[in-house]
N, C-alpha and C positions, 0 to 999 in steps of 0.2 A: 479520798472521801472520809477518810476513817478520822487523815487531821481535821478537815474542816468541823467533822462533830465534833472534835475536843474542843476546838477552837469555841463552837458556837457554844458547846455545855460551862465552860468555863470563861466565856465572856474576855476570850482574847484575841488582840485584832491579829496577832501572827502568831504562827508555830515557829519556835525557835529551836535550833540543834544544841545540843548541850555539849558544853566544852568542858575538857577534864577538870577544870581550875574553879568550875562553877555549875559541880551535875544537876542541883536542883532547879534549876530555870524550867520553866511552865512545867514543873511538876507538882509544887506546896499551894496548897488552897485554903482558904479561908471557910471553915463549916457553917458561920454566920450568914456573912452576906455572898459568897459564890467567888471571891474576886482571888485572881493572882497573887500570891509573898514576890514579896521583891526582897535583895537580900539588899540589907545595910552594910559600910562597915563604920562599927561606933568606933572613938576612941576612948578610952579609958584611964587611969594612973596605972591602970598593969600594961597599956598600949592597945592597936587595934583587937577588935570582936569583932568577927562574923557573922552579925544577926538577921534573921528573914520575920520579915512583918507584914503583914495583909497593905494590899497597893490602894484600900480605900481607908486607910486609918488618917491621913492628913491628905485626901485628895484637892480638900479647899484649905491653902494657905493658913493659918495659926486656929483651924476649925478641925479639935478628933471629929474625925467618923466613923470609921467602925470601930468597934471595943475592944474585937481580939486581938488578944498579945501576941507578944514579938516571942522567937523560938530561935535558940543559940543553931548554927549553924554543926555544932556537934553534938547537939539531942539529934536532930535530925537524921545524923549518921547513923547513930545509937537503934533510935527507933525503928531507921530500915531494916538494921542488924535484929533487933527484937523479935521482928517480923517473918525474920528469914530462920532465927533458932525457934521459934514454934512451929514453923514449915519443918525443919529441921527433926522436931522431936517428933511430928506426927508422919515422918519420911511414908510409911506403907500405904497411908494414905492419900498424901501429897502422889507419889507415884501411881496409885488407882487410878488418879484422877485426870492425871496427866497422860497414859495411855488411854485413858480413856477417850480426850480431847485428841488424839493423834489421829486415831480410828477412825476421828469423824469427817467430814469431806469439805470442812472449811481449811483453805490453803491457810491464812493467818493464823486463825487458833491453834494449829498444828504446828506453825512454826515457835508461836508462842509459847505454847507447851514445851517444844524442845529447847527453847532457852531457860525455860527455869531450869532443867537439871543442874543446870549449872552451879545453883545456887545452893544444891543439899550438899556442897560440900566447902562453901565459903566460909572461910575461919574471921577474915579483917573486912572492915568495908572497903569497896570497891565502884569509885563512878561510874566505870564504864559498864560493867557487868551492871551494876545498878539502873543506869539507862535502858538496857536491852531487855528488863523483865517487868521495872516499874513503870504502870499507867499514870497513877499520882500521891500524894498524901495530903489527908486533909485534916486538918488543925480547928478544933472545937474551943471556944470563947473557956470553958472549965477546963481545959488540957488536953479533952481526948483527940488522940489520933488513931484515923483509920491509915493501915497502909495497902494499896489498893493494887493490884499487878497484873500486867497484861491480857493473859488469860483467864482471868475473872477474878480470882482470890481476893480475899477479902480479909484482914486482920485486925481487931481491936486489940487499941494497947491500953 
């Protein structure tokens, strides 16, 4: 049930499993128009880049469509990390809040809460720990990113 909502809030026809090689798959969203990043890879004179760009920016053939920009595949890393060291700094809080959610008699949020612990002591980024507490990230047309995590949290960057 829980995928089907993402699915439907995010306007995608499948839930996909994320593979180490490629954690952020139906995770990055587009803050403008609602739609899925898909990742590219450019080439360049330094060789390939890793880039993720909203899946409605050339939906129609040699026609932009949406506006927001593409976002390197190592900001994104960055930004989870951002996200995780201000969780990080405000730990007595992040832990309040997370027993708090243990306490309460939703089997999911409970588990979800117990996967963040995880995360108040991640030094590198990490896909797969990254999958098991990120809900999603979303990418605003001016830069901003919200990073958004299972158990509610919420982070502007």
């Amino acid at each position: 049930a829980r995928r089907k909502r993402f699915r439907e809030q995010h306007k995608l026809q499948f839930y996909i499993m994320q593979k180490e090689n490629n954690p952020f798959t139906t995770k990055v969203f587009c803050a403008e128009c609602g739609s899925a990043f898909g990742r590219k890879n450019w080439t360049t004179s330094r060789g390939k880049r890793k880039v993720w760009q909203c899946n409605n920016r050339y939906r129609i053939k040699g026609q932009i469509g949406c506006l927001n920009n593409h976002i390197d595949e190592e900001m994104l890393e960055k930004a989870f990390m951002k996200a995780v060291g201000l969780l990080q700094e405000h730990r007595a809080d992040v832990v309040t809040k997370f027993k708090k959610i243990e306490q309460g008699g939703n089997l999911l949020h409970m588990h979800y809460a117990k996967q963040m612990y995880q995360i108040l002591d991640l030094d590198k980024f990490d896909g797969v720990i990254m999958n098991q507490v990120l809900d999603h990230i979303s990418i605003s047309e001016a830069g901003q990113i919200v990073v958004t995590f299972l158990e509610g949290t919420e982070v502007d960057l």
